[in-house]
C-alpha positions as CSV (number, residue, x, y, z in Angstrom):
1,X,47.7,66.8,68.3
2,X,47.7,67.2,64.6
3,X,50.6,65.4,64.2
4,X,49.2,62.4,65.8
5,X,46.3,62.3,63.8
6,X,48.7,61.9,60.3
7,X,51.5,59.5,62.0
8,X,48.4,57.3,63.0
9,X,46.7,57.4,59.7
10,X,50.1,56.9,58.1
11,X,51.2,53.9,60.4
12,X,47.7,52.2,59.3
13,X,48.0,53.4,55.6
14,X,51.4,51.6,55.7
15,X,50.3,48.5,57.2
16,X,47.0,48.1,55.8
17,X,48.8,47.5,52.3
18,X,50.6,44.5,53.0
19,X,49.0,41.7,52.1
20,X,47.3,41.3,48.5
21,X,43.6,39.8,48.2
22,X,44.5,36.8,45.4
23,X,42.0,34.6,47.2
24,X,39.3,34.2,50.6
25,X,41.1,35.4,53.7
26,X,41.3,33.3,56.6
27,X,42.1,34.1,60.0
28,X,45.3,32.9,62.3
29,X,44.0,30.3,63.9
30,X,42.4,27.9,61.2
31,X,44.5,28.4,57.8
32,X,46.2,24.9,58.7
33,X,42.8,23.1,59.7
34,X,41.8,20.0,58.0
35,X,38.3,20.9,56.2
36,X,35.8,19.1,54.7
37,X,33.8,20.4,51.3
38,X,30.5,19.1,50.0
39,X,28.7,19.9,46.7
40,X,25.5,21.1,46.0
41,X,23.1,23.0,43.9
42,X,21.2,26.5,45.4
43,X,17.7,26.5,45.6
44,X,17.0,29.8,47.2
45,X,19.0,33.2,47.2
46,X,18.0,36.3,49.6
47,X,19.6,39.4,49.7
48,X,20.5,40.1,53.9
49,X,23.4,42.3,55.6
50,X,25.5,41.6,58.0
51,X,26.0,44.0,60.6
52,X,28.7,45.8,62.0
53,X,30.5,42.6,64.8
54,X,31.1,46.1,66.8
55,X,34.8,46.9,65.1
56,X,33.4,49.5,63.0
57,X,31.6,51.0,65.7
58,X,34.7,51.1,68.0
59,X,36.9,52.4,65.5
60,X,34.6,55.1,64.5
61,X,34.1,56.7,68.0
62,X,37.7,56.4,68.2
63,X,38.3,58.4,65.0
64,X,35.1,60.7,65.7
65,X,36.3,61.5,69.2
66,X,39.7,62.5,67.6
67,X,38.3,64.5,65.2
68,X,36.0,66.5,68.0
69,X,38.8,67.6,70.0
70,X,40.4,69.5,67.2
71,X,37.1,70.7,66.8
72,X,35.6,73.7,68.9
73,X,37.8,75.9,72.1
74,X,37.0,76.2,75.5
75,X,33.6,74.1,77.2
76,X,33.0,73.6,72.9
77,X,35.3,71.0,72.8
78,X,33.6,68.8,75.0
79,X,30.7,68.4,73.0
80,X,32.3,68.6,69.8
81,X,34.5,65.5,71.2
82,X,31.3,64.4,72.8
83,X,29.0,65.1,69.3
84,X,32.8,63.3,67.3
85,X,32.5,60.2,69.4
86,X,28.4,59.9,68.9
87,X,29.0,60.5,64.9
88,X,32.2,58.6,64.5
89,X,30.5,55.4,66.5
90,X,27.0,55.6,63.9
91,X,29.4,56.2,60.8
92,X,31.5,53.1,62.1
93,X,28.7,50.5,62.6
94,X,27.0,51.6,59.2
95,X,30.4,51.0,57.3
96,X,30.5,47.9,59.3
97,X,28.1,46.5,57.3
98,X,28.1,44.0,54.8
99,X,25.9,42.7,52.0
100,X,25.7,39.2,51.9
101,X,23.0,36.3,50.4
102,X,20.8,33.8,52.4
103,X,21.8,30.3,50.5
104,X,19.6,27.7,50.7
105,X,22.1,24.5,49.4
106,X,20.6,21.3,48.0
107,X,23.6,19.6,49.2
108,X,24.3,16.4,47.1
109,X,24.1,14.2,50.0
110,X,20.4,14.7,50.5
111,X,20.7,17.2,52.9
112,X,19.7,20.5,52.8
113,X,21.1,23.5,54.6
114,X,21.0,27.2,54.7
115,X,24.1,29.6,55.1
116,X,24.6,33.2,54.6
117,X,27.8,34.5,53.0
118,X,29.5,37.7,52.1
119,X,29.1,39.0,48.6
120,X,26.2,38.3,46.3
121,X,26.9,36.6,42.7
122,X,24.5,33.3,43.6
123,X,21.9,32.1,41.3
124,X,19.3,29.9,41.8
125,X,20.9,26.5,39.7
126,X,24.1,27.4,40.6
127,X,26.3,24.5,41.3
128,X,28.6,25.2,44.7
129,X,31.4,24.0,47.0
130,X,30.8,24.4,50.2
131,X,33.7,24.4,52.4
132,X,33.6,23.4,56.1
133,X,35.1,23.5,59.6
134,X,34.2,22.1,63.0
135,X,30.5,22.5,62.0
136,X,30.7,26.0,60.4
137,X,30.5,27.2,56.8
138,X,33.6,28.4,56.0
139,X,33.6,29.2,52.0
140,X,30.7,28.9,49.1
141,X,32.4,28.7,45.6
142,X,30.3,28.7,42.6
143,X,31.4,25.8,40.3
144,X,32.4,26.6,35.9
């Protein structure tokens, strides 16, 4: 069982290192999009999180439950996998998290808009990019 554990934490060491961060990630299906930007000026910044979209959660009852069955002998290891599962899946959707900002954009346009993004770094005054898809907010770059 142990030797499970260690060829599936190596296989996702070994894989997880592949591609470098230079720049925003973008998923599969809309890196060759046409996009449309706008600029703007922030008015407002709150701090908010994002919670865990439920990957965290899953992956952490996976790993917990693992975990649990090495754990305990007998009837004990159904609640030490039981107790793993619980633990992993709270450990999972609190790592899940994210701390992100509340923008509200004076966009140049006249328009005004709110957006919440990843990261924090805005200012109020801040002079932005805001980068758009099909309706969505994809991207906020401060301006130099």
């Amino acid at each position: 069982m142990k030797s499970i554990l260690y060829g599936s934490l190596l296989t996702c060491m070994i894989f997880s290192g592949c591609a470098t961060n230079q720049g925003p990630e973008y998923d599969g299906k809309s890196y060759n999009q046409i996009k449309t930007y706008e600029l703007g000026t922030v008015t407002s910044v709150r701090p908010v999180v994002i919670s865990d979209d439920g990957t965290g959660t899953f992956i952490g009852a996976i790993v917990g439950t693992v975990l649990g069955t090495t754990l305990g002998g007998g009837r004990g290891t159904t609640l030490t996998t039981l107790a793993g599962g619980l633990g992993g899946a709270y450990v999972g959707s609190e790592v899940g998290k994210a701390n992100a900002s509340e923008l509200f954009i004076d966009l140049d346009n006249g328009q005004d808009i709110v957006t919440v993004v990843k990261g924090k770094g805005y200012n109020v005054g801040d002079r932005v990019q805001v980068i758009k898809a099909h309706g969505k907010v994809e991207q906020v770059y401060i301006l130099e």
